[in-house]
C-alpha positions as CSV (number, residue, x, y, z in Angstrom):
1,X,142.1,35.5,136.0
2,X,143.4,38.0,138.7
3,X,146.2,40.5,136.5
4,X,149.6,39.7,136.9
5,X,152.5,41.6,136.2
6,X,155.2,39.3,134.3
7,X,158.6,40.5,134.1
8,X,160.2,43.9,132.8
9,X,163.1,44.2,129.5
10,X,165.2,46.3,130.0
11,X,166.0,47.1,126.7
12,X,163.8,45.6,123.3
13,X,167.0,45.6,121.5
14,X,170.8,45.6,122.1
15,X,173.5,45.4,119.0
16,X,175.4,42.8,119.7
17,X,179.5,43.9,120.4
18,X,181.9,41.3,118.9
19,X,185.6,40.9,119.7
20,X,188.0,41.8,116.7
21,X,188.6,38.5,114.7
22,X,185.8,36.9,116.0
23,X,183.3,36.0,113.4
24,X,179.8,36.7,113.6
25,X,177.1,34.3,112.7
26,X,174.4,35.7,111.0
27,X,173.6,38.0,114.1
28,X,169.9,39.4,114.0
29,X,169.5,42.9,115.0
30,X,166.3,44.8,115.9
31,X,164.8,48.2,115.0
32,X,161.5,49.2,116.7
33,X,159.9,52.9,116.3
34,X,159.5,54.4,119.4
35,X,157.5,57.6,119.6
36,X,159.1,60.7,120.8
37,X,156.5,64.2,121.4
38,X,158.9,66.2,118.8
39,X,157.9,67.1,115.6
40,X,160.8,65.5,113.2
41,X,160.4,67.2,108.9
42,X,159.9,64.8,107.0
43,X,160.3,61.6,109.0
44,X,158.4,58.8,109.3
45,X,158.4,55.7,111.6
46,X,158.6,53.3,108.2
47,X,161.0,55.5,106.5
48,X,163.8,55.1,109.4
49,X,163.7,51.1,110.6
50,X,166.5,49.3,109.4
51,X,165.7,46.3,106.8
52,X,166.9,43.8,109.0
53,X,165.3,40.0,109.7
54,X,162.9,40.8,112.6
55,X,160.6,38.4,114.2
56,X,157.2,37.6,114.0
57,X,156.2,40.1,116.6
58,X,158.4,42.9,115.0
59,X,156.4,42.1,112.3
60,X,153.3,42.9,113.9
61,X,154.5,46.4,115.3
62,X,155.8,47.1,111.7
63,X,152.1,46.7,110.6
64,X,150.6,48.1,113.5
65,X,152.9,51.2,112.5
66,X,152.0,51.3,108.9
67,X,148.6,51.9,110.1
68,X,148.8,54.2,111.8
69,X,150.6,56.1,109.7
70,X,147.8,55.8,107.2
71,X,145.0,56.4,109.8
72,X,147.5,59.7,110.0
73,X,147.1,60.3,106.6
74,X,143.6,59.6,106.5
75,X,142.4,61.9,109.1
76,X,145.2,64.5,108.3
77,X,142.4,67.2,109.5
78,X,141.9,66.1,112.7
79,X,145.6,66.3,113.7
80,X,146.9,69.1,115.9
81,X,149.5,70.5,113.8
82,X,153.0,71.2,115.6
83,X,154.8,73.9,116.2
84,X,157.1,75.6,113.5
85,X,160.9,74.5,113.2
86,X,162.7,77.3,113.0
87,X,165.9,75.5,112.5
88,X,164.6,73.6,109.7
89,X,164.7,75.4,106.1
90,X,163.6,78.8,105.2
91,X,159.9,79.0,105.1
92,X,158.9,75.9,107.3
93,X,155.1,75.7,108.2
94,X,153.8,74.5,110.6
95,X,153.4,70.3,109.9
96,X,151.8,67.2,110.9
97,X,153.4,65.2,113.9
98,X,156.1,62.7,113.1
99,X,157.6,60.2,115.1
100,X,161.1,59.7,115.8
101,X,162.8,56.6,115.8
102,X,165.4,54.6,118.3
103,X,166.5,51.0,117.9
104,X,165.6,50.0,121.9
105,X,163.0,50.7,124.2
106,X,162.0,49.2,127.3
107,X,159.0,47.1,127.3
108,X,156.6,46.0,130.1
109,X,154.4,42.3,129.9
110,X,150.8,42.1,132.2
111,X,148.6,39.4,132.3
112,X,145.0,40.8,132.6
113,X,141.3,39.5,131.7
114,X,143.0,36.6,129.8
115,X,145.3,38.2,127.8
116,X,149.4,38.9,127.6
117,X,149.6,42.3,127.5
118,X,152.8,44.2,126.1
119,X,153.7,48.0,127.0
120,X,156.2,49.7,125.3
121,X,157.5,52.7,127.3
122,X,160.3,55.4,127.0
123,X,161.6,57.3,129.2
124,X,161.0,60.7,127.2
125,X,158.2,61.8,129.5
126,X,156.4,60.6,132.6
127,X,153.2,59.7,130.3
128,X,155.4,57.1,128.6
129,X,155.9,55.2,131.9
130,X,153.0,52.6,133.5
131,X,153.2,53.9,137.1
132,X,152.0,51.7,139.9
133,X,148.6,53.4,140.4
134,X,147.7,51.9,136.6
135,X,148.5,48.6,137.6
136,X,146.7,48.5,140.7
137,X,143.5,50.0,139.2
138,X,144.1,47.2,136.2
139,X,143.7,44.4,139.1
140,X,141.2,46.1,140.7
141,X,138.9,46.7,137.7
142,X,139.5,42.6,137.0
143,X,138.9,41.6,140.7
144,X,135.6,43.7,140.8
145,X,134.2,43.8,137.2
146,X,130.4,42.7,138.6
147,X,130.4,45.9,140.9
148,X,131.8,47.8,138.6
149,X,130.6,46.3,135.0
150,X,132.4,48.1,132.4
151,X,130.6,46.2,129.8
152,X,129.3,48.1,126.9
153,X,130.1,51.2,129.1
154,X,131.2,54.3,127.4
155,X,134.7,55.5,129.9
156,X,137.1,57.8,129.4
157,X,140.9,57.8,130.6
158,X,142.3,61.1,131.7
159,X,146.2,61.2,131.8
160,X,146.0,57.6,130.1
161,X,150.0,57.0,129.1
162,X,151.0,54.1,128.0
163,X,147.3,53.2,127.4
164,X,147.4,50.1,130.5
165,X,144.2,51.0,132.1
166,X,142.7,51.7,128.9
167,X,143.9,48.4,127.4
168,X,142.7,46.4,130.1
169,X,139.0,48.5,129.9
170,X,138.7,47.6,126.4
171,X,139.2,43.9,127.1
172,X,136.7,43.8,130.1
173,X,134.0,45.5,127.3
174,X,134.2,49.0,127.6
175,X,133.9,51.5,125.0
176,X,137.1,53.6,125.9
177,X,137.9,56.8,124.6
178,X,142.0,57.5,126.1
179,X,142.7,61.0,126.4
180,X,146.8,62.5,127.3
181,X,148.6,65.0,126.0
182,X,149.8,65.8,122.3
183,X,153.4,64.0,122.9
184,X,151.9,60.9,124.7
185,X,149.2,60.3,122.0
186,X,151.7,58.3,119.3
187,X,152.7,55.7,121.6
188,X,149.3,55.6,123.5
189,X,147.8,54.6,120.0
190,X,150.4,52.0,119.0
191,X,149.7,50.2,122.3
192,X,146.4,50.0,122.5
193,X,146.1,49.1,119.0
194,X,148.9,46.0,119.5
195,X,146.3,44.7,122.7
196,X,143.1,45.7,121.7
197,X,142.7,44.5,117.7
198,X,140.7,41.4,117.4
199,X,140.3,41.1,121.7
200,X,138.1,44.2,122.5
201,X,134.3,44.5,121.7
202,X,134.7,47.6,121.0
203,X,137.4,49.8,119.2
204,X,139.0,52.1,121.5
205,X,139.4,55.9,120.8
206,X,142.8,58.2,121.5
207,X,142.0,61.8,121.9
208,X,144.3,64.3,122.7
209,X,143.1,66.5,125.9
210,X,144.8,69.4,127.5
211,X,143.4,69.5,131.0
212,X,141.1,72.6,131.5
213,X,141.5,74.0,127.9
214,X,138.8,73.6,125.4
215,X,136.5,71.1,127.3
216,X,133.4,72.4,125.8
217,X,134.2,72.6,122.3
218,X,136.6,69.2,122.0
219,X,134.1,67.2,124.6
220,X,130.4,69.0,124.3
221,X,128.6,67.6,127.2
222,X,125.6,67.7,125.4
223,X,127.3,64.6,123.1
224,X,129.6,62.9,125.3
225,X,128.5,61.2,128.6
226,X,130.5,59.2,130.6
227,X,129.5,55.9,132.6
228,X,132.9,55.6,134.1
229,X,136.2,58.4,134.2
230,X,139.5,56.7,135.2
231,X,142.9,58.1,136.2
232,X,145.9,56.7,137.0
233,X,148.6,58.7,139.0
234,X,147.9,61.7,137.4
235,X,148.5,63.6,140.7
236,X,152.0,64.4,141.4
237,X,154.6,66.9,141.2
238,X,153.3,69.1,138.3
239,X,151.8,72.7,138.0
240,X,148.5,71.7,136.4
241,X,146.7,70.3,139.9
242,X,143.9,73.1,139.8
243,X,143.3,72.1,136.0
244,X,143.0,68.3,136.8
245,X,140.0,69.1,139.5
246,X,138.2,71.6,136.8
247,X,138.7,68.6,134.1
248,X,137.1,66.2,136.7
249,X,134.0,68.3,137.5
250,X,133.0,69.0,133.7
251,X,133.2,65.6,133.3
252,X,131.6,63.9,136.2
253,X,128.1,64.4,135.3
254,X,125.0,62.6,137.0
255,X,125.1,59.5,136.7
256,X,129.3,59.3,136.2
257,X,131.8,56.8,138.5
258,X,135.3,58.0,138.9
259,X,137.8,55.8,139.4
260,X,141.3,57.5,140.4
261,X,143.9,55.3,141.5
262,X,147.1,57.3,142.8
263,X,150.7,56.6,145.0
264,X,150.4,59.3,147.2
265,X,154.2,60.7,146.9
266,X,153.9,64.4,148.4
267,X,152.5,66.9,150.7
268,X,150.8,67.9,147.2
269,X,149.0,64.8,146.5
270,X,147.5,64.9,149.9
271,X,146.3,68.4,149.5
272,X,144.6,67.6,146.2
273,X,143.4,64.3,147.6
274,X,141.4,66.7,150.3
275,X,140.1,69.2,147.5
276,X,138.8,66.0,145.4
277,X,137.1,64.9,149.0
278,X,135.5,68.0,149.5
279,X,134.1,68.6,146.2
280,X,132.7,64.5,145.5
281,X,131.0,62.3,147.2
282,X,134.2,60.3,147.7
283,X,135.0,56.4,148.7
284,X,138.4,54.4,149.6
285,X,137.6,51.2,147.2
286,X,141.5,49.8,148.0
287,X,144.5,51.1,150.5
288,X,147.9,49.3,149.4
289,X,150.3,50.6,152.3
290,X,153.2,49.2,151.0
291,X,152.6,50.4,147.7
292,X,151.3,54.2,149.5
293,X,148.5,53.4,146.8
294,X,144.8,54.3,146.9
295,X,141.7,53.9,144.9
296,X,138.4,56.5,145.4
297,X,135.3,56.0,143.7
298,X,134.2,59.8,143.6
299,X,131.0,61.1,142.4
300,X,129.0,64.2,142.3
301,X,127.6,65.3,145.3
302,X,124.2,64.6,146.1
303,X,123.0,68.2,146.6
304,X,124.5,69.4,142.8
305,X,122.4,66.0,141.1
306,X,119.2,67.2,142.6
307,X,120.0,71.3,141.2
308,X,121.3,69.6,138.1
């Protein structure tokens, strides 16, 4: 089934304003977690949601949540630990990430390789938006998945967000490992873990990458290999351009597909569109004009696989 993008909420969850003397009946109020990238003492998502009747999907993010706050807790030394709160109490140490909590957040539906899929988003940070590139790329991977068969494929998402293109990877059989930074990473999990559970062949990963810092030591190339390397409007107005191209060439190894998907917004995007030309073997796979979005396949050039 070709994707198709449903409708968009506004909000998840409004309180409900009633007139003075007018007498409510049994009114039924939400509280979702929504993940913020601050560090909050001693807060959890569990801790902070209202006890309220919630439905049988809230009930499913509730669990999804407790999860993942137990995976947390499980893999405690794994976790970047955040910066030090100096407005907090005397002493405070550095501590593991916590979410903060809001009653509403805006939440996005898809329809993609036979499954409804729900995005929560925020409006915190640009990672915590699906931007049109990631829905294009979403169809495209559908519409094309015997050229490009992700099945059993090991990919990797740069700049993945709200986890979209991941999500829809998973469910066309790819093993996905979805990389952003340290503030997108809580949300990024929750999502793919609502779409993927009990739909996906394989279980995806969430990683936290900092383009250009640390490649080597968190991604060895000598361990992990990439079939495919997607990225979803990751170019835009932002200081970290030259990063992105270094991030692409350590991992586009022989052998590697990337699949960059992009609205072209600037005189920026263009330029880096040009660098990315000249240093892979580059091909336009789609041109939406009224969406200004386009898809490359890029890979490495010919000349660097044979001194390789």
């Amino acid at each position: 089934m070709e994707g198709l993008h449903l409708f968009s909420d506004e909000e998840d969850t409004k309180r409900t304003e009633l007139d003075e003397g007018e007498k409510a009946e049994a009114p039924e109020e939400e509280a979702i977690a929504q993940i913020r990238c601050t560090g909050v003492q001693n807060l959890s998502a569990m801790e902070t949601i209202s006890t309220q009747v919630i439905s049988a999907e809230d009930e499913e993010e509730f669990e999804i949540r407790c999860q993942e706050e137990q995976s947390e807790t499980d893999s405690s030394d794994e976790n970047e630990e955040v910066l030090m709160d100096t407005k907090k109490s005397s002493g405070a140490a550095h501590q593991s990430w916590a979410p903060s909590v809001y009653v509403s957040f805006l939440k996005e539906h898809y329809l993609f390789a036979g499954y409804e899929i729900t995005i929560y988003e925020s409006i915190d940070h640009f990672g915590a938006v699906t931007w049109p590139g990631a829905v294009e790329l979403c169809h495209f991977l559908e519409s094309n998945r015997t050229e490009f068969n992700l099945d059993d494929k090991n990919v990797l998402e740069l700049g993945a967000g709200t986890g979209l293109v991941s999500i829809v990877a998973g469910l066309l059989g790819a093993n996905v490992t979805s990389t952003d930074l340290a503030c997108a990473i809580g949300n990024l999990q929750s999502n793919l873990m609502r779409n993927t559970r009990r739909r996906s062949k394989h279980q995806p990963q969430v990683k936290e990458l900092v383009w250009n810092v640390d490649l080597d030591k968190n991604f060895p190339q000598s361990v992990h290999h990439y079939d495919y390397i997607l990225a979803a409007d990751v170019v835009y107005l932002h200081n970290c351009l030259d990063d992105l191209q270094v991030t692409f060439e350590y991992f586009c190894q022989p052998g590697s597909v990337i699949l960059w998907a992009n609205k072209l917004r600037f005189n920026t995007d263009h330029d880096f569109l040009e660098k990315f030309k000249a240093t892979f073997d580059t091909i336009v796979l789609a041109d939406i004009p009224h969406l200004e979005v386009v898809i490359i396949k890029g890979t490495m050039k010919a000349q660097l696989v044979k001194n390789t």
